[in-house]
C-alpha positions in Angstrom: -182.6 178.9 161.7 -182.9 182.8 162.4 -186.7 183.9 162.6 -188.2 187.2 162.5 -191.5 187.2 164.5 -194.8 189.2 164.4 -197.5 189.1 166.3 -200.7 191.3 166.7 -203.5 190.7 169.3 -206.7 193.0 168.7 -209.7 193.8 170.6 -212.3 195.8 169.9 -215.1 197.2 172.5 -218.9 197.9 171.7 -218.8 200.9 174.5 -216.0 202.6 176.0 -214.3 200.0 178.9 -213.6 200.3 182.6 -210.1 199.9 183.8 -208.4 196.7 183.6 -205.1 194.8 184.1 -203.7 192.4 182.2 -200.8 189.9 182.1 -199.3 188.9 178.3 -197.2 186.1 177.8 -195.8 186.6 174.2 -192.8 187.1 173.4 -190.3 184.2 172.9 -188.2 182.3 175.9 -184.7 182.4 175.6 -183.8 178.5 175.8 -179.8 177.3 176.4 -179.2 175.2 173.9 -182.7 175.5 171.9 -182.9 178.8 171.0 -181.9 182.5 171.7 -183.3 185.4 171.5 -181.9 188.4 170.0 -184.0 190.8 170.1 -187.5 191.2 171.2 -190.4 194.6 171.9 -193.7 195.0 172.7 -196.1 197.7 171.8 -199.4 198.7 173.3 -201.5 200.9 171.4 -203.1 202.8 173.2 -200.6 202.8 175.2 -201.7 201.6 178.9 -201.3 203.5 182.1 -198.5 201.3 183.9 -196.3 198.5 182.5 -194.1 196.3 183.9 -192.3 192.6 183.9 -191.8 189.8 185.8 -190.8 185.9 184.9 -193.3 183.5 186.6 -192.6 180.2 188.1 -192.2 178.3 185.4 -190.0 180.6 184.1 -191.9 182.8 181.3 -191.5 186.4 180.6 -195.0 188.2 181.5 -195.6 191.5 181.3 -198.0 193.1 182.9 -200.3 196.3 181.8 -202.8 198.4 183.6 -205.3 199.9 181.0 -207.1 202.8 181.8 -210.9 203.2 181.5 -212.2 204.6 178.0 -210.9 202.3 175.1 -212.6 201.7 172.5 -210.4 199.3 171.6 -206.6 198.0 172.6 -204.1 196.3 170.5 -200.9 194.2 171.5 -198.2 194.0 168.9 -194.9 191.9 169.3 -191.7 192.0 167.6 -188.3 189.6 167.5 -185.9 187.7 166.2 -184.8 184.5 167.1 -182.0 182.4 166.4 -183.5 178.4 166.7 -180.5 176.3 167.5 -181.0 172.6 166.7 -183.6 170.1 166.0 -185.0 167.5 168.8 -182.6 164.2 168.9 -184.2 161.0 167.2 -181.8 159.1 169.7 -183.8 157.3 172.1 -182.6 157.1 176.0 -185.7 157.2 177.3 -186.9 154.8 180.1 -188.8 151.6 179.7 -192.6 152.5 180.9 -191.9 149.8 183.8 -188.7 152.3 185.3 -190.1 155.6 185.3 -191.6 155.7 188.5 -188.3 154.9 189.9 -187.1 157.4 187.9 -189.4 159.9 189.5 -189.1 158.7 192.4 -185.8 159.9 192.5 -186.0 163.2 191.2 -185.8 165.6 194.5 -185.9 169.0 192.6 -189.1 171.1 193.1 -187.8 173.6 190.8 -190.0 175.0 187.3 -189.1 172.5 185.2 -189.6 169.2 187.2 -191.2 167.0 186.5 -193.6 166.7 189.5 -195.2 169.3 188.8 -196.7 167.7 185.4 -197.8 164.4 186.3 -201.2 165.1 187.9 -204.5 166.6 186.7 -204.3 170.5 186.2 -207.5 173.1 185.9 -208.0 172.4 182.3 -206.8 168.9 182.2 -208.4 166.8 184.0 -208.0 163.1 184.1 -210.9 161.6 181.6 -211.5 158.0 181.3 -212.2 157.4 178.1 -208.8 159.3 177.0 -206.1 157.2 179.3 -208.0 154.0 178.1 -207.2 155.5 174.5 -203.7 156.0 175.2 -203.1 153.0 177.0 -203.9 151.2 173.9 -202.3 153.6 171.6 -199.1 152.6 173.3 -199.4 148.6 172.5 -196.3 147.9 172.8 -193.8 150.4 173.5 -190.6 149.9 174.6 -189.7 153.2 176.1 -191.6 156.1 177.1 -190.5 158.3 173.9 -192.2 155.4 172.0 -195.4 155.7 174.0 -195.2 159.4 173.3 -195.0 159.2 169.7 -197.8 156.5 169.9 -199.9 158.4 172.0 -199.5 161.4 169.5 -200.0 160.2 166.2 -203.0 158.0 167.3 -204.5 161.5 168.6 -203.5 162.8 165.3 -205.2 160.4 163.5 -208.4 160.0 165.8 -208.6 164.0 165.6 -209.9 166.0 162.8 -208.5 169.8 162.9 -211.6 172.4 162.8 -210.9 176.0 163.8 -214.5 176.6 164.4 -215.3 173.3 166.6 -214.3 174.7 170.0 -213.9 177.7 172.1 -210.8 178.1 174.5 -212.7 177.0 177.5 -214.0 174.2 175.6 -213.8 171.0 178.2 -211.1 168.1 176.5 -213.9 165.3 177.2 -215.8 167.0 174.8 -213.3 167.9 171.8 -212.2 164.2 172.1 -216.0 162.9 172.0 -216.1 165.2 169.1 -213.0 164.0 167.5 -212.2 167.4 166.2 -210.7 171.0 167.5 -207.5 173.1 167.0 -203.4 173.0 168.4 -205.2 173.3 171.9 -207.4 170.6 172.3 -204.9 168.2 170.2 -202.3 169.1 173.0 -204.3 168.5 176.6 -205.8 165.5 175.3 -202.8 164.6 174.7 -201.2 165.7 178.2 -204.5 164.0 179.6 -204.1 160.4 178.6 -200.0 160.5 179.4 -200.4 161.7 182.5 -202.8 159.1 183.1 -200.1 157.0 182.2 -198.1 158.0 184.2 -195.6 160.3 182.0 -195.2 163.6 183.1 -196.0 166.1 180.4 -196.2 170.0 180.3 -198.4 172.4 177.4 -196.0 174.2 175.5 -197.3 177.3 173.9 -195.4 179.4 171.2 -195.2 179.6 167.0 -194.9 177.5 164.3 -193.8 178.4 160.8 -196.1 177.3 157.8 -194.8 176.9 154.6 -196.6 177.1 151.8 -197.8 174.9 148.7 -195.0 175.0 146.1 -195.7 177.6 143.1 -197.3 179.3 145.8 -196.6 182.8 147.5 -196.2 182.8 151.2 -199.0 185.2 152.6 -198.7 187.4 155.8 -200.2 186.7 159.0 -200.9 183.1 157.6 -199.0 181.4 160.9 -200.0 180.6 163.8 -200.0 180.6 167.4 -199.4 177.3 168.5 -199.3 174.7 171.1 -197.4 171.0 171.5 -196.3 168.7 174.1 -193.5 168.4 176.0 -193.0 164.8 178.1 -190.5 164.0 180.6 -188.7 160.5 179.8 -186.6 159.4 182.2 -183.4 160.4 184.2 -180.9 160.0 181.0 -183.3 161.3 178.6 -184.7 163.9 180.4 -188.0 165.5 178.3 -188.9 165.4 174.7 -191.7 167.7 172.9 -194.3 166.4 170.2 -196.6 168.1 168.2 -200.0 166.2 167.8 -201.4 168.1 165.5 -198.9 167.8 163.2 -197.7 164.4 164.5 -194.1 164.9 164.6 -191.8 165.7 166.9 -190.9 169.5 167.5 -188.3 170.7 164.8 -186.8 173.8 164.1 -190.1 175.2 162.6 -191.4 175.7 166.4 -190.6 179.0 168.4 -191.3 178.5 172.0 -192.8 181.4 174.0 -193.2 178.8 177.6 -194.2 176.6 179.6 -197.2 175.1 181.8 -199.5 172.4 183.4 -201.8 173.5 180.8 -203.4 176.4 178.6 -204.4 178.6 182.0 -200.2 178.9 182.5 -199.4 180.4 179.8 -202.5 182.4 178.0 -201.1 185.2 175.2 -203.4 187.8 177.4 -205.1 186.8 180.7 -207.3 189.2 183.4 -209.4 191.7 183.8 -211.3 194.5 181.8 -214.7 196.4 182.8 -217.2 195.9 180.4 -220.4 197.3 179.4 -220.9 195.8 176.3 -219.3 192.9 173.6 -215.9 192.5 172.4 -214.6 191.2 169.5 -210.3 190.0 169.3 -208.2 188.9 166.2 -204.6 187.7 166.2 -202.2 187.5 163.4 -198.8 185.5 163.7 -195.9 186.5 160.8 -192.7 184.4 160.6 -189.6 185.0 158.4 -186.8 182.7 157.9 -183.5 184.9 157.5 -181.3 181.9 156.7 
């Protein structure tokens, strides 16, 4: 499926700002064998007083801004198109929950992508109690470890209600799970919380997903999303898999990935600093095309 992308960040300042820097992780990864990018920009309006890239450890394309003092406000838009190659495989090769240990055990790569670096508690996912005993017992019985992720999942799914206005981004996970309620976020490190506690290594995968609408009804602009899944390592053979718990499904070729991380901190749309003296206020809008 070939996807042309939109996205616009906003913010607006009550009194003129200081300097700042930022970092912006937004535009989409080119993934061998997922999906390709063909063409990609980035505008900053007004436009900042150095720019420049960089990919980070776990392999995401950041760039980097330093805005000078006086805005009143500053506005990120991105374009691209993107050629999504394939679906996720229903084949299951997974391990059995009983060999994966051994399995990473074995695995001697420190690189981004292994999976050491996703099995223990990150800065915004901590291990929490109450979540691992819910997804032990979501996973019953499970033969393999892409079973226990799909059980893990849709019982979050189920035990979660979505509601936009719930949480705020630094909203702690024991809470949105006491809740039972938040957005793609919260769905996603709970998630990442109670498989790790497991055991199964498992990354937060930020990026886009198309919405399609109602039938008899039009398709409106800006009405998609940033987003954010699951990925879970499975085993030697099977290598990882990526769910969406709010959506309970496995990622299809309605997902866009922009990267990777241990959790939301990794791979923020806009991270750093600005001087303030006064409040802000941001929007973001997310347009996707299908061009096939």
């Amino acid at each position: 499926m070939l996807y042309r992308l939109r996205l616009s960040i906003r913010y607006d300042f009550a009194r003129p700002t200081g300097a700042g820097r930022q970092l912006l992780r937004i535009s989409p990864a080119d993934l061998p064998g997922l999906q390709k990018v063909q063409q990609t920009s980035i505008t900053i309006t007004p436009p900042p007083a150095e720019r420049s890239h960089f990919t980070d450890f776990f392999g995401n394309e950041v760039t980097q801004v330093v805005l000078p003092a006086g805005l009143t406000h500053i506005r990120f838009d991105m374009a691209g198109r993107v050629l999504r190659l394939g679906d996720e495989s229903e084949l299951d090769l997974s391990a059995t929950l009983d060999s994966l240990p051994g399995d990473l055990r074995d695995v001697t790569d420190l690189g981004p992508h292994s999976p050491h670096h996703f099995v223990r508690p990150s800065p915004r996912i901590p291990l929490v109690p109450p979540i691992v005993d819910f997804a032990r017992s979501a996973c019953g019985d499970a033969a393999t470890v892409r079973e226990a992720v799909e059980c893990v999942g849709h019982a979050i799914h189920d035990h979660m209600r979505f509601d936009a206005r719930a949480t705020e981004v630094d909203t702690p996970i024991a809470d949105a799970f006491s809740g039972q309620h938040g957005v793609c976020q919260d769905f996603s490190q709970i998630m990442i919380s109670g498989l790790r506690g497991l055991g199964i290594p498992a990354a937060y995968v930020s990026g886009f997903l198309r919405t399609v609408p109602p039938p008899g009804k039009p398709r409106l602009e800006g009405a998609d999303a940033m987003h954010a899944w699951v990925r879970a390592w499975t085993g030697a053979e099977a290598g990882w898999c990526e769910y969406d718990p709010t959506n309970a499904c496995f990622v299809a070729a309605n997902h866009v990935t922009i990267g990777y991380g241990r959790d939301y901190s990794d791979v923020a749309p806009v991270t750093g600093s600005t001087r303030l003296a006064g409040s802000q206020t941001g929007s973001h809008s997310v347009d996707i095309v299908a061009e096939d």
